[in-house]
N, C-alpha and C positions, 0 to 999 in steps of 0.2 A: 955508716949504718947506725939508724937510731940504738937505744939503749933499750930494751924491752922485757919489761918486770914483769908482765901479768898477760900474759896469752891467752884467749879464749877460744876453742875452740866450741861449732856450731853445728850440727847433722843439718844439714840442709833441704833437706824432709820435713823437720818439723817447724812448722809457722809459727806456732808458740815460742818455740826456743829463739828462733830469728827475732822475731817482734821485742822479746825480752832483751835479746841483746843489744840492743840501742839503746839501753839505760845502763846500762854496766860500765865501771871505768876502767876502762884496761886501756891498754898500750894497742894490742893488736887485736883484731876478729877474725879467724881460719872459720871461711865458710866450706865446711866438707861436703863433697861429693862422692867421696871415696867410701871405703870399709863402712862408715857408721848408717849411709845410706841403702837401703834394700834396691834389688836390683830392680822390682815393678814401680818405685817412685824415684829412678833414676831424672827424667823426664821432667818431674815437677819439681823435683832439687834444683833441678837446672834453670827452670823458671825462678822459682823463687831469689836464686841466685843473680843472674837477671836483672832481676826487679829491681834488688837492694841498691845492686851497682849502680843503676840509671839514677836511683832516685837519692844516692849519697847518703843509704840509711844508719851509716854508723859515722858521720863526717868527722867525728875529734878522733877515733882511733883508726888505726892502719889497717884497711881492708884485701885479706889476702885471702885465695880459693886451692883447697886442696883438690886435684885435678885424679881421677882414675887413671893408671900407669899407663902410657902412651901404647903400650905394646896391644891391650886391648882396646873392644872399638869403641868402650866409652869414654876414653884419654881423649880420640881425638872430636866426638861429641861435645866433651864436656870444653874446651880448646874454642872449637865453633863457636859454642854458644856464649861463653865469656867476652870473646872478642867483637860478635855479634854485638852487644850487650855495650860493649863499651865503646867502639866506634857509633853509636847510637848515641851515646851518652854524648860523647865529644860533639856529635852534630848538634847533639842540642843546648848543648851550651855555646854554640859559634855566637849566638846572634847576642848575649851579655857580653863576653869577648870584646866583640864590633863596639858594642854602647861602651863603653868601659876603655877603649884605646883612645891615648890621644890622638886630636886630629893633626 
């Protein structure tokens, strides 16, 4: 397990604060969906979160997503959509992959 000095966590609601954190040098980025999020911009946390994933918006630090407790239904929302998000991500990187393997 890396060594991790500087944590940041991110409400994932706010687009400013996301945007912001892709200048910051930390070790890790905790993109929350949980407690710091309000329950009517569950939805667009989720998106924005998403986003970041696909698009490798913090790629020198370690990108992790604090998930709402499984027991409720936006645990397994928030689960979906991450994984949504990132099997999407892997497809689209297949085809640098392909270019990039020897032949």
């Amino acid at each position: 397990m890396p060594l991790r000095r500087c944590i940041l966590y991110v409400p994932s609601s706010n687009a400013r604060m996301l945007q912001r954190s892709a200048s910051v040098n930390v070790d890790s980025v905790v993109y929350d969906l949980e407690d710091s999020v309000p329950t009517l911009k569950k939805n667009e946390a989720r998106k924005n979160v998403s986003r970041i994933l696909y698009d490798k918006h913090h790629a020198t630090a370690e990108q992790l997503v604090r998930i709402n407790d499984l027991s409720t239904s936006y645990g397994m929302e928030d689960i979906n959509s991450i994984v949504s998000s990132l099997r999407t991500s892997i497809f689209h990187a297949a085809p640098d992959l392909l270019a990039a393997s020897p032949d």
